[in-house]
PAGU-672601 format. One record per residue: x, y, z of N, C-alpha, C in turn; residue in three letters. Coordinates in nm, 2 decimals, decimal comma. Layout:
# PAGU-672601
X/Y/Z/X/Y/Z/X/Y/Z/Ala
...
//
This chain:
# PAGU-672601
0,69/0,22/-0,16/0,61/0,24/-0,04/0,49/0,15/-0,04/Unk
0,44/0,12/0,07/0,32/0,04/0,08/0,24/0,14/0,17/Unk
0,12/0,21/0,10/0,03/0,27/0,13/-0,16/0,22/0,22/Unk
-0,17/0,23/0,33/-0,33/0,16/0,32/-0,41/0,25/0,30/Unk
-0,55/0,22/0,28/-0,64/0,30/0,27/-0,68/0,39/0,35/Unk
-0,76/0,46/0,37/-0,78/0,60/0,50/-0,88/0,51/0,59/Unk
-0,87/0,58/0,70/-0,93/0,53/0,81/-0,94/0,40/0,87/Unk
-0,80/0,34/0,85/-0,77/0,21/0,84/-0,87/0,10/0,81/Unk
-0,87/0,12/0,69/-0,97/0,05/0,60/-0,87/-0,06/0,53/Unk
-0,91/-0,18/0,57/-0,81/-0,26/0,46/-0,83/-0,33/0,33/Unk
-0,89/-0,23/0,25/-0,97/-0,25/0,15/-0,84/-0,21/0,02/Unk
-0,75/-0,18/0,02/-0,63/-0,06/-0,10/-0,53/-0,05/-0,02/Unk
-0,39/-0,10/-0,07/-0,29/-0,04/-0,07/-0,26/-0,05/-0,21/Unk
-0,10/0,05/-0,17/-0,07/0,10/-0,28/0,11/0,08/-0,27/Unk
0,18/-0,04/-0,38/0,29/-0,04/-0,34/0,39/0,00/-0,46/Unk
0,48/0,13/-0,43/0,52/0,18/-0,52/0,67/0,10/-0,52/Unk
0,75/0,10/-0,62/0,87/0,01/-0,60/0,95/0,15/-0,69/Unk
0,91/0,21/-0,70/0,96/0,34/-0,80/0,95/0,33/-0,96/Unk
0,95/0,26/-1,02/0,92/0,23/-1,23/0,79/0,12/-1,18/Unk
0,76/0,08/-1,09/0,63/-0,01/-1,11/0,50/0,02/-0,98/Unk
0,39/0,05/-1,03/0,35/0,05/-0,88/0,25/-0,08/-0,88/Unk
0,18/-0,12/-0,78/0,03/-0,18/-0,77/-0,02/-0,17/-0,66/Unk
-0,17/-0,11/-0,75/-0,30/-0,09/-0,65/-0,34/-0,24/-0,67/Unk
-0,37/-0,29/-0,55/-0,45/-0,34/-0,46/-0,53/-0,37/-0,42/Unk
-0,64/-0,41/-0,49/-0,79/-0,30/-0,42/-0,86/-0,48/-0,37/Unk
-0,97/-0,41/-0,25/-1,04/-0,57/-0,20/-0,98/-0,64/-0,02/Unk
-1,06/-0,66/0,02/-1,06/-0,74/0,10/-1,04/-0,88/0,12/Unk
-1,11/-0,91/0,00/-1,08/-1,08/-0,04/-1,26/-1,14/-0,05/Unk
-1,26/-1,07/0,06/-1,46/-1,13/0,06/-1,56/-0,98/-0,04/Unk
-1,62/-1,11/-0,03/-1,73/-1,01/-0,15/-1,69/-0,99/-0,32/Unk
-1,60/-1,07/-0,32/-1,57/-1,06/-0,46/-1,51/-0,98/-0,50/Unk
-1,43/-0,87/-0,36/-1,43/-0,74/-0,43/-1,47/-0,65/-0,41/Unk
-1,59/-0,64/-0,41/-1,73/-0,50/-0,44/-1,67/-0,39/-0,31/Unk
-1,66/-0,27/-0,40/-1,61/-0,20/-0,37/-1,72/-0,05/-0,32/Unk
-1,70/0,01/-0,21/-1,78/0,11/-0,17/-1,77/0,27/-0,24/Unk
-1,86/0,34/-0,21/-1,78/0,48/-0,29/-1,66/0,53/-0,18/Unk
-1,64/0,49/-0,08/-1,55/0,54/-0,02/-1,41/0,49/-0,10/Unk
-1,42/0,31/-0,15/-1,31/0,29/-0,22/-1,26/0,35/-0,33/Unk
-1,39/0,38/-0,42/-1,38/0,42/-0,51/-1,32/0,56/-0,51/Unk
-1,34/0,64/-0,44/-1,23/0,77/-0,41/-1,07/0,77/-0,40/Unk
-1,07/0,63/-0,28/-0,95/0,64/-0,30/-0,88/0,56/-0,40/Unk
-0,97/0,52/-0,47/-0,88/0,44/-0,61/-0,82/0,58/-0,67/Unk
-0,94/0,64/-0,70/-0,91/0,80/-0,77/-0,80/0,88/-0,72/Unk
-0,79/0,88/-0,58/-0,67/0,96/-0,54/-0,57/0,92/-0,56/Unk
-0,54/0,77/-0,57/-0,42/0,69/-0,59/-0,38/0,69/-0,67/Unk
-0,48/0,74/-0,80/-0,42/0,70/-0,94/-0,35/0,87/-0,99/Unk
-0,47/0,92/-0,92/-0,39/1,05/-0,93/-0,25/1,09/-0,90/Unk
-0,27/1,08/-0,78/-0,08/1,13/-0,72/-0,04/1,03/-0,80/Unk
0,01/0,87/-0,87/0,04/0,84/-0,91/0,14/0,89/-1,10/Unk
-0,01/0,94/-1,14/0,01/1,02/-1,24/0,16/1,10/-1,19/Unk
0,16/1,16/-1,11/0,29/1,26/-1,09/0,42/1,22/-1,05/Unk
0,41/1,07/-1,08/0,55/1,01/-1,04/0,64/1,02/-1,17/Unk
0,73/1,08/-1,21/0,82/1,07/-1,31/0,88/0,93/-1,31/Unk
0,91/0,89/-1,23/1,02/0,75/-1,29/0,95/0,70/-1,29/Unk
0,79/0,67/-1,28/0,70/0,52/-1,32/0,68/0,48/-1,48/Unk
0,71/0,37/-1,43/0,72/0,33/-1,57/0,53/0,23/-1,59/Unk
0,54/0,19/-1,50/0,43/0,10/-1,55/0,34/0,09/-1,43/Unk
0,17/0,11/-1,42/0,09/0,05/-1,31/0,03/-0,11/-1,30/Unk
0,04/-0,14/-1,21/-0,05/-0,29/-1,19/-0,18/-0,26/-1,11/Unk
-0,32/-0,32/-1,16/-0,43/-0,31/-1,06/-0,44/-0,48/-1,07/Unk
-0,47/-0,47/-0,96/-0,50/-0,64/-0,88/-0,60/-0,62/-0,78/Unk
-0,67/-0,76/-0,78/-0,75/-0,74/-0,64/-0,71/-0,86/-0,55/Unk
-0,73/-0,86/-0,43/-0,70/-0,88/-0,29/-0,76/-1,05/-0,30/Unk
-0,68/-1,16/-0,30/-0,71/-1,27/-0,23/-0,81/-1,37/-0,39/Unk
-0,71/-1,33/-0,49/-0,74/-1,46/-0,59/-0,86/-1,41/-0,69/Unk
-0,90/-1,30/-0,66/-1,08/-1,22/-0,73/-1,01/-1,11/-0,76/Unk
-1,05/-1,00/-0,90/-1,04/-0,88/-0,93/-1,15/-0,83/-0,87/Unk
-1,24/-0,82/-0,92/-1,35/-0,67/-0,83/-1,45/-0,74/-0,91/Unk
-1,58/-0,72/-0,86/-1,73/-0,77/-0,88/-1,78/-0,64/-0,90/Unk
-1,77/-0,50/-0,89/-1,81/-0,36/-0,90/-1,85/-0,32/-0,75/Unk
-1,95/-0,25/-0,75/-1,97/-0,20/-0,62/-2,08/-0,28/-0,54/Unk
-2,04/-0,25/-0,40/-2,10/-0,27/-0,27/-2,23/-0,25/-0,27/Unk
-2,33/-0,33/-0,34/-2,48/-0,34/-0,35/-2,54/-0,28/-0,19/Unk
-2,47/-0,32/-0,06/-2,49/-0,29/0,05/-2,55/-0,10/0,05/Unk
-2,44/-0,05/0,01/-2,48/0,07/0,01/-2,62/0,16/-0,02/Unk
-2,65/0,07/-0,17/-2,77/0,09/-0,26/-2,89/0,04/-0,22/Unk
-2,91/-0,04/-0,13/-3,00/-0,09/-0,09/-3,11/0,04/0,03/Unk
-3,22/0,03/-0,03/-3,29/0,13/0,03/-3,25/0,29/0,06/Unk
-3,15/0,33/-0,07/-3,11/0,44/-0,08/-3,19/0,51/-0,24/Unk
-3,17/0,64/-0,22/-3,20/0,72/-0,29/-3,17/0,69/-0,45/Unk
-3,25/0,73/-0,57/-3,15/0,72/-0,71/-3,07/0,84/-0,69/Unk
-3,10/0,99/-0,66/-2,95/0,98/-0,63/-2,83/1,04/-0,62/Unk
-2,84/0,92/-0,47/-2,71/0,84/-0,43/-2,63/0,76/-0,53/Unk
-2,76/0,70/-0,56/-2,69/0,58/-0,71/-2,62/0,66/-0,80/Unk
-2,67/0,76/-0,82/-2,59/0,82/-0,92/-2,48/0,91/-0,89/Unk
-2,51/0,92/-0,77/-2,38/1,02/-0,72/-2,24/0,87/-0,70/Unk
-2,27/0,73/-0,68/-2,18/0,62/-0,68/-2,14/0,61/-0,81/Unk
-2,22/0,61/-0,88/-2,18/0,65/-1,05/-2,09/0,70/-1,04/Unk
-2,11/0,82/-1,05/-2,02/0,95/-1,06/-1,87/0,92/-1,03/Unk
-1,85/0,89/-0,88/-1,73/0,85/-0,81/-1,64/0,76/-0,90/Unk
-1,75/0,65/-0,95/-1,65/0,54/-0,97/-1,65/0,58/-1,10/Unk
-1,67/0,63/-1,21/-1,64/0,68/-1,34/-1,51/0,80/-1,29/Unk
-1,52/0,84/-1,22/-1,39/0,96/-1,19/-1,30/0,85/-1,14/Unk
-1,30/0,80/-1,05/-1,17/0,65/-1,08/-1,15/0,60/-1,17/Unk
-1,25/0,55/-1,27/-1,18/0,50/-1,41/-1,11/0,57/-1,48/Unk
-1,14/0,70/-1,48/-1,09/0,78/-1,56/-0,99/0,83/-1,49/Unk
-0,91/0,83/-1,40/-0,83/0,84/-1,31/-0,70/0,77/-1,34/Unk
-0,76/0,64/-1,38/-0,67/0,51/-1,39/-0,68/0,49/-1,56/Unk
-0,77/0,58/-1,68/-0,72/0,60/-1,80/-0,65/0,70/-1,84/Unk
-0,61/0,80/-1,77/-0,58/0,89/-1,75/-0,39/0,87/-1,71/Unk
-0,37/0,75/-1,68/-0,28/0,76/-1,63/-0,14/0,78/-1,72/Unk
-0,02/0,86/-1,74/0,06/0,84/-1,89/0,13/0,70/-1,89/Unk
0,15/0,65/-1,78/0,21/0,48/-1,85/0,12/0,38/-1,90/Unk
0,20/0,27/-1,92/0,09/0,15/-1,96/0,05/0,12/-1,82/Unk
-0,04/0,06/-1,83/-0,15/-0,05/-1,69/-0,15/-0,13/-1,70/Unk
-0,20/-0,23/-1,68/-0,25/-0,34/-1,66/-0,31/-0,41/-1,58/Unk
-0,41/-0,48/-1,61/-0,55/-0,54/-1,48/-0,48/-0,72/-1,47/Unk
-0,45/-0,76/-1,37/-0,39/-0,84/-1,35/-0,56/-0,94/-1,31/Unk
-0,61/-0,97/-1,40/-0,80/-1,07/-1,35/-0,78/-1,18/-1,32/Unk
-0,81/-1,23/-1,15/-0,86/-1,32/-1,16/-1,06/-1,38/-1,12/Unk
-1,02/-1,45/-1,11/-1,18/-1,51/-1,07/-1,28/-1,42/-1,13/Unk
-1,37/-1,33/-1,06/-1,44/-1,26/-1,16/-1,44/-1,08/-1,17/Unk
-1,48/-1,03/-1,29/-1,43/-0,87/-1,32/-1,61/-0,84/-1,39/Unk
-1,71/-0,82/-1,31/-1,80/-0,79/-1,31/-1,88/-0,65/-1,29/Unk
-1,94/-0,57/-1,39/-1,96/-0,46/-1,35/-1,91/-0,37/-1,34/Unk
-1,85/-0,28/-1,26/-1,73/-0,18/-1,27/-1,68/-0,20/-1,24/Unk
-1,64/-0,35/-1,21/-1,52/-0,43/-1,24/-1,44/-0,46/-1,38/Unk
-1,57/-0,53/-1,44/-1,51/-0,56/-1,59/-1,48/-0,43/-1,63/Unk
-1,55/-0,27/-1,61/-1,54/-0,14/-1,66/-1,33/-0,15/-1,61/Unk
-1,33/-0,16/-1,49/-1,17/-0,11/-1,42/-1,08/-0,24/-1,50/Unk
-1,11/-0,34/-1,52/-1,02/-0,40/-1,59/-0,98/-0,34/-1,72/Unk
-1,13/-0,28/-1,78/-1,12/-0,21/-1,95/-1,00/-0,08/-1,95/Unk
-1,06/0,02/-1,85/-1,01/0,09/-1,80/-0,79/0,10/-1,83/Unk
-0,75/-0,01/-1,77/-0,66/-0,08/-1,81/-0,62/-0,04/-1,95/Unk
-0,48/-0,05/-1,95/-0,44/-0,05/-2,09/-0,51/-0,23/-2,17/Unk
-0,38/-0,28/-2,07/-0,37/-0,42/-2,12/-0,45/-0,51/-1,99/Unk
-0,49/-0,66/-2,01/-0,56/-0,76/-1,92/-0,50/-0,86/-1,93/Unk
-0,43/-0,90/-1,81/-0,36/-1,07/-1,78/-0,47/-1,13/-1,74/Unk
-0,58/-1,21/-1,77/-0,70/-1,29/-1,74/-0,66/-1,42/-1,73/Unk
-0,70/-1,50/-1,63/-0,66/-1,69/-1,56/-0,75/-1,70/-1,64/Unk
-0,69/-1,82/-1,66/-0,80/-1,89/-1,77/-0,98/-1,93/-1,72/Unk
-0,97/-1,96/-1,57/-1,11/-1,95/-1,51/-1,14/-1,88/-1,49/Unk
-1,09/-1,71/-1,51/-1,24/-1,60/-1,47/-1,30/-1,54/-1,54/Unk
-1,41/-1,51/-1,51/-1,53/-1,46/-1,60/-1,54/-1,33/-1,60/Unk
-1,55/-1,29/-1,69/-1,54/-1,10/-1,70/-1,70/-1,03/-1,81/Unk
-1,80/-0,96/-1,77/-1,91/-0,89/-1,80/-1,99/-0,79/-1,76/Unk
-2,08/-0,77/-1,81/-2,15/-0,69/-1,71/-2,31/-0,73/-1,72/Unk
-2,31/-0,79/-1,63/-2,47/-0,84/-1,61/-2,55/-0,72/-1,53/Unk
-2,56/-0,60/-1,54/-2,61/-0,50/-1,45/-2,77/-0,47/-1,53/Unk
-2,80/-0,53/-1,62/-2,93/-0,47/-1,68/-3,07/-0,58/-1,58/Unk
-3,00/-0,68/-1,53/-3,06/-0,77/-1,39/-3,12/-0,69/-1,28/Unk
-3,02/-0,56/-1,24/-3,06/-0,46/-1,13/-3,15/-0,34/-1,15/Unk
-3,14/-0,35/-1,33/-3,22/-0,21/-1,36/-3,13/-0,08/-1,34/Unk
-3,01/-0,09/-1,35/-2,89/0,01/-1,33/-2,88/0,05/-1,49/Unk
-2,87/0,17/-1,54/-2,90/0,21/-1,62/-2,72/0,27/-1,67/Unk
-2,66/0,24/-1,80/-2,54/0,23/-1,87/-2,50/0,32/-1,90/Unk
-2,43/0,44/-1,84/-2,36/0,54/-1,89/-2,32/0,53/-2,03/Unk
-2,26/0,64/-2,09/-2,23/0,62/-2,22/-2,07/0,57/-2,21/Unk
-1,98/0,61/-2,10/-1,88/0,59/-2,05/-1,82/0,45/-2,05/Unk
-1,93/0,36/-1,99/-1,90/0,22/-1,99/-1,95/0,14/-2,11/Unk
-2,02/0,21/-2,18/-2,04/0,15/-2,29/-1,92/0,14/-2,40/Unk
-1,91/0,23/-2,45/-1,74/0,29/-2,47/-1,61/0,24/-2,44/Unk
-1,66/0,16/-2,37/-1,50/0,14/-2,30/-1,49/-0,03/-2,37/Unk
-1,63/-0,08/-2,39/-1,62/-0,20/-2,41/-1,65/-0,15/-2,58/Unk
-1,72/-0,09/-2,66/-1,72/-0,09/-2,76/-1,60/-0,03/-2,88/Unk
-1,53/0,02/-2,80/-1,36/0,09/-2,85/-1,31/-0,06/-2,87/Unk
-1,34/-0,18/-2,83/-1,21/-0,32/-2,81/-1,31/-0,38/-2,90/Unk
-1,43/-0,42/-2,87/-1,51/-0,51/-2,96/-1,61/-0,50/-3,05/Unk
-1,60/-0,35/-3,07/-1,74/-0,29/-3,16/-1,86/-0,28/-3,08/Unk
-1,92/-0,20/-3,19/-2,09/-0,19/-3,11/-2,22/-0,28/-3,10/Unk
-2,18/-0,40/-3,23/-2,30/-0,47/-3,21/-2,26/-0,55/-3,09/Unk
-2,16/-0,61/-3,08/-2,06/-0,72/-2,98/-2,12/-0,63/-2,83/Unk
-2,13/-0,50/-2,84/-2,11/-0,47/-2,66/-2,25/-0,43/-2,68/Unk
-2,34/-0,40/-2,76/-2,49/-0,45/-2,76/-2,55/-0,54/-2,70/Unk
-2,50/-0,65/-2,79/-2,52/-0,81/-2,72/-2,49/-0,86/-2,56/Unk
-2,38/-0,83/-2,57/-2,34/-0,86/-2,40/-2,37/-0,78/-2,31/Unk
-2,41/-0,62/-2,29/-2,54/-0,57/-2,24/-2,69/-0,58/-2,25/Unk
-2,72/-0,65/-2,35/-2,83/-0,67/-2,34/-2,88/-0,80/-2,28/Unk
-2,77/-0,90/-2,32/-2,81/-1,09/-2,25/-2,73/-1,08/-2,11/Unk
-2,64/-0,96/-2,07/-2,54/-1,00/-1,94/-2,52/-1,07/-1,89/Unk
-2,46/-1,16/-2,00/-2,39/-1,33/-1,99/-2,23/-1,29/-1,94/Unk
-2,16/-1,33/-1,85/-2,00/-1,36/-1,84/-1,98/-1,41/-1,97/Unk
-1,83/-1,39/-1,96/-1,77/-1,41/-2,07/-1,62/-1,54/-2,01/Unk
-1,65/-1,62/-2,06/-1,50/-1,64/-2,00/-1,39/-1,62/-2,07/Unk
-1,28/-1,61/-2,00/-1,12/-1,53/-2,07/-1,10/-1,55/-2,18/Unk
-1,13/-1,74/-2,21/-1,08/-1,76/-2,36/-1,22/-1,65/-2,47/Unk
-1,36/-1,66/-2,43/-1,43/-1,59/-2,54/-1,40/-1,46/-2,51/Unk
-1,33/-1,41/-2,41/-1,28/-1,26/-2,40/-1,25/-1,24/-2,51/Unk
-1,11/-1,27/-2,50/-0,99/-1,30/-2,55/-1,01/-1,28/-2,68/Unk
-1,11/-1,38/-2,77/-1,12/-1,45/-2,90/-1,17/-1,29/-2,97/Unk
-1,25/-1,21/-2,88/-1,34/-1,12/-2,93/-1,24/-0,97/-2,95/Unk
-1,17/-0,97/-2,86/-1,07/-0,87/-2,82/-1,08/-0,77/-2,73/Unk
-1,19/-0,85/-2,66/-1,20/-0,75/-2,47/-1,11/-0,76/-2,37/Unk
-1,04/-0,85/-2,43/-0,91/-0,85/-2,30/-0,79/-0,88/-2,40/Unk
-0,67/-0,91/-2,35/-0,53/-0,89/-2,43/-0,51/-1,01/-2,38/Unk
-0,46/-1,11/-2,34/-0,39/-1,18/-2,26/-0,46/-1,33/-2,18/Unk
-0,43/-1,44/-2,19/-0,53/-1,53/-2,14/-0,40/-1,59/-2,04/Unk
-0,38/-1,66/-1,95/-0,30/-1,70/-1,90/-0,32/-1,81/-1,77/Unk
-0,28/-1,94/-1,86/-0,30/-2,03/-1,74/-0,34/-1,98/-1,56/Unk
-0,42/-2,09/-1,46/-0,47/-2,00/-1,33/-0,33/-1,99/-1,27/Unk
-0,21/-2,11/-1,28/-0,14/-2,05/-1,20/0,01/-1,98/-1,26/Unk
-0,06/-1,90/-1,36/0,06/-1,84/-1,45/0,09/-1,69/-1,43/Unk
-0,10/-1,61/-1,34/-0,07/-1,50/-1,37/0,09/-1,41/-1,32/Unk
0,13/-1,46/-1,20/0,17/-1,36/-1,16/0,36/-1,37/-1,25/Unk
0,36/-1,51/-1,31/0,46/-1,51/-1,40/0,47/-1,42/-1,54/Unk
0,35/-1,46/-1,58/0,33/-1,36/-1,73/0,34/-1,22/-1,68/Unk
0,26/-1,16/-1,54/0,29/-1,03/-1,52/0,43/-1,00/-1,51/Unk
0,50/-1,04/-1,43/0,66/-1,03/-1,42/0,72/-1,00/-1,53/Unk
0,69/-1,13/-1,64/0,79/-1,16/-1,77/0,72/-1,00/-1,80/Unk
0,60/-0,91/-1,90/0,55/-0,83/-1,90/0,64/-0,70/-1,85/Unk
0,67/-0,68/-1,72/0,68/-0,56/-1,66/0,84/-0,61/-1,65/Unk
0,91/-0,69/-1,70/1,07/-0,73/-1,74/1,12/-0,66/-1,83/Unk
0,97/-0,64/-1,94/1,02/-0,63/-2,11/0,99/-0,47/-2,09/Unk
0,89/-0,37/-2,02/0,90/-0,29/-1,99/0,99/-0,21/-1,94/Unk
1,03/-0,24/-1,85/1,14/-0,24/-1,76/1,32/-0,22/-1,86/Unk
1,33/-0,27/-1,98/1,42/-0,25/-2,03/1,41/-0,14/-2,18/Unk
1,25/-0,10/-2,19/1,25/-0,03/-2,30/1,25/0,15/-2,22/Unk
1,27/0,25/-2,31/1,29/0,35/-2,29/1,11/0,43/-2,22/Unk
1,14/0,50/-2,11/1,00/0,53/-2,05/0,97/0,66/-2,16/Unk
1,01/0,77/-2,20/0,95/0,82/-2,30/0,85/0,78/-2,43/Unk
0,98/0,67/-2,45/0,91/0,60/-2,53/0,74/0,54/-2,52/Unk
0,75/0,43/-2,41/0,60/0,40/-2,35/0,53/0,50/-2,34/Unk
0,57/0,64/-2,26/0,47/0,69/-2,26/0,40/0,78/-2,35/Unk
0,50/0,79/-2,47/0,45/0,87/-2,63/0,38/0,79/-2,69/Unk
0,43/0,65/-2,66/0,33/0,50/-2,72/0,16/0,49/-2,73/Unk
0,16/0,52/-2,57/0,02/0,54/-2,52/-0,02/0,69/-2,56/Unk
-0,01/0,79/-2,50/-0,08/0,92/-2,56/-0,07/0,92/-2,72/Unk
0,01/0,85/-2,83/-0,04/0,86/-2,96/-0,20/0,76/-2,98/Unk
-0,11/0,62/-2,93/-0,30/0,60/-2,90/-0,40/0,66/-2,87/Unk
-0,39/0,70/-2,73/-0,52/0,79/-2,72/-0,55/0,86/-2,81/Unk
-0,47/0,95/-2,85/-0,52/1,08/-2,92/-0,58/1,03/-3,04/Unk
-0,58/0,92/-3,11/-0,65/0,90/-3,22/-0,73/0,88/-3,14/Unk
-0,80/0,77/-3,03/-0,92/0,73/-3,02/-1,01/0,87/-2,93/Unk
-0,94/0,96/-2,96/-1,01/1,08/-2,80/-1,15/1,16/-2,86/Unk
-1,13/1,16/-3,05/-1,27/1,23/-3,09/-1,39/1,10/-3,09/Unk
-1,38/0,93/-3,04/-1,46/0,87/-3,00/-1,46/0,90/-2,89/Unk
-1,38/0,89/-2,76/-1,39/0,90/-2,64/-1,43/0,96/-2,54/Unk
-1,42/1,11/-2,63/-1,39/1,23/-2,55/-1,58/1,30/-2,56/Unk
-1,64/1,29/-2,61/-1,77/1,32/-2,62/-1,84/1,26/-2,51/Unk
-1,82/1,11/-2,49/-1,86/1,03/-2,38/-1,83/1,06/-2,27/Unk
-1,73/1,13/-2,22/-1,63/1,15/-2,14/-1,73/1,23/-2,06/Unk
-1,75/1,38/-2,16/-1,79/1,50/-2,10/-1,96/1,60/-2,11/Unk
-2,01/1,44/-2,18/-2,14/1,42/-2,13/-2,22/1,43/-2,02/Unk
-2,27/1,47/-2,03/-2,43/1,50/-1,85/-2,41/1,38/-1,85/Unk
-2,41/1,36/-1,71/-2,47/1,21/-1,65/-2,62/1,22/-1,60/Unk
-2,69/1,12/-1,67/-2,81/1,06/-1,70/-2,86/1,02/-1,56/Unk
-2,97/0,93/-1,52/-2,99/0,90/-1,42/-2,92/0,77/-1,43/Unk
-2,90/0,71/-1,30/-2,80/0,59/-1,31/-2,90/0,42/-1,30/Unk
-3,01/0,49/-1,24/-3,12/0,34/-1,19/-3,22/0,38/-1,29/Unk
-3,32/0,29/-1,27/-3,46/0,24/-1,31/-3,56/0,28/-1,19/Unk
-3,59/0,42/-1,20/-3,68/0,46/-1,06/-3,77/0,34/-1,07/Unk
-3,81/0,27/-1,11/-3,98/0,21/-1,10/-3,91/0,04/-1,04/Unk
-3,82/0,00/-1,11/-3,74/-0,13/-1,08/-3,64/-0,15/-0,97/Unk
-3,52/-0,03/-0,97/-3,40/-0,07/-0,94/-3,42/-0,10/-0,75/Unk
-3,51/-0,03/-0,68/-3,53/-0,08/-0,56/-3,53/-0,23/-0,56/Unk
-3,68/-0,30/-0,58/-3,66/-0,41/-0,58/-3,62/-0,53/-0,61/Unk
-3,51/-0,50/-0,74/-3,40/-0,58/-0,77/-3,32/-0,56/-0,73/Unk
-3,23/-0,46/-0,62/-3,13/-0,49/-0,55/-3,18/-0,54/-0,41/Unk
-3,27/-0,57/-0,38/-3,32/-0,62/-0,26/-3,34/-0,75/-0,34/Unk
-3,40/-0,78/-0,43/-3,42/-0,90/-0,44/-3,30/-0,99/-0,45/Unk
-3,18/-0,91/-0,52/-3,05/-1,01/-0,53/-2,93/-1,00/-0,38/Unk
-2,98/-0,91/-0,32/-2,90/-0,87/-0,17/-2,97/-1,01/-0,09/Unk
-3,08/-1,04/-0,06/-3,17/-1,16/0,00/-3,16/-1,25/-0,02/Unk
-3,12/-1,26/-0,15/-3,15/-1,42/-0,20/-3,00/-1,51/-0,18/Unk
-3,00/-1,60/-0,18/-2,90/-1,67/-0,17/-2,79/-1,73/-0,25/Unk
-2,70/-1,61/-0,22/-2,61/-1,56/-0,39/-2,52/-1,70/-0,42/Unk
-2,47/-1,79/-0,33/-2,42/-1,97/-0,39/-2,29/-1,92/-0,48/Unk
-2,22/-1,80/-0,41/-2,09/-1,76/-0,49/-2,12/-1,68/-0,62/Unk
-2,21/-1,64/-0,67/-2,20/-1,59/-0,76/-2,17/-1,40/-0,70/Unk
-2,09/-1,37/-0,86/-2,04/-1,22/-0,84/-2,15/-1,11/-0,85/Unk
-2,17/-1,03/-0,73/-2,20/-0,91/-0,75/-2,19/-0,87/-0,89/Unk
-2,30/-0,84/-1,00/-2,29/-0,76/-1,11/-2,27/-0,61/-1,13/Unk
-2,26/-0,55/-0,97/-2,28/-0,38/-1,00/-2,16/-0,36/-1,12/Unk
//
């Protein structure tokens, strides 16, 4: 089935083929960046998903050549911290929505995975990354303050000093130095992705779904006494009361020349 988003928003569909589904998420403009309204219905999607018996595997993709830049700076602008933090909130209950899920995943990245973007790629089991897109989180620019959640997500694949570093300089990464470090799985020529995904969800497609899905929950469960403390943690404040106003005004004004939203 091919599902749209609520209130005819053409931001998410959702196409189930029965053993494979993919979410969809994006417009095509903006990189991506996603509202808390999206971010709900990522969560609901991944949910009812969860209850599909014959799925064998998820795909997340974004809309028109880009995975996701994070959230819709639009919203945060001249709003409350929070609101900011209540956007937090939403979009961590989607990631966990979509870690949550019992099959494999996979984040199909192109162009750039920025912010709680790069978080929804991590989120992911596995990452098909084109060789040109750049995946990070430059968010310490806005004075947006790092759950322990997203930290976690990047320090479970590459360690702690590695997701130190790249929180603290919030330099992109491109696929190949993903790749090299072990933040993504997969590097794949620009016009290869949607081949490697296919071959991928082929080899799937012929192994036993039990199997996959005992694959994944024995993983988890070793990594769940790192995980799971993070998980069920207070959330902190999400901004920089004294900063985060006028750095997202300042980067909302200025004249962004294609570069990605970092939320």
């Amino acid at each position: 089935m091919t599902a749209p988003s609520p209130a005819g928003l053409d931001t998410m569909t959702l196409d189930d083929s029965g053993s494979v589904a993919t979410l969809t998420i994006g417009t095509g403009q903006r990189f991506n960046a996603l509202g808390q309204q999206e971010w709900e219905t990522l969560e609901r999607a991944a949910t009812s998903l969860a209850e599909h018996e014959a799925l064998k595997a998820v795909v997340v993709r974004g809309r028109g050549g880009v995975f996701c830049s994070g959230s819709d700076l639009r919203e945060w602008e001249g709003t409350s911290p929070d609101t900011v933090s209540a956007s937090f909130a939403g979009m961590e209950a989607a990631l966990q929505a979509i870690e949550d899920l019992p099959v494999p995943t996979v984040a199909a990245v192109e162009g750039f995975a920025t912010g709680a973007g790069c978080q929804l790629a991590l989120a992911c089991d596995l990452q098909l990354m084109n060789h040109s897109a750049k995946i990070g989180m430059p968010i310490a620019r806005l004075g947006l303050l790092v759950p322990a959640t997203f930290a976690n997500r990047m320090s479970l694949r590459i360690g702690p000093s590695r997701t130190k570093d790249l929180l603290y300089g919030g330099r992109l990464l491109t696929a190949q130095e993903a790749n090299d470090i072990g933040l993504i799985t997969t590097v794949v020529a620009d016009d290869d992705v949607d081949a490697a995904l296919g071959e991928l969800l082929a080899r799937w497609e012929s192994l036993s779904a039990a199997s996959l899905r005992a694959s994944k929950a024995a993983v988890d469960l070793g990594l769940s006494p790192v995980a799971q403390p993070a998980r069920h943690a207070p959330q902190g404040p999400a901004s920089d009361p004294q900063e985060f106003a006028w750095r997202v005004n300042s980067f909302l004004h200025r004249h962004l020349k294609g570069k990605p939203r970092p939320s």
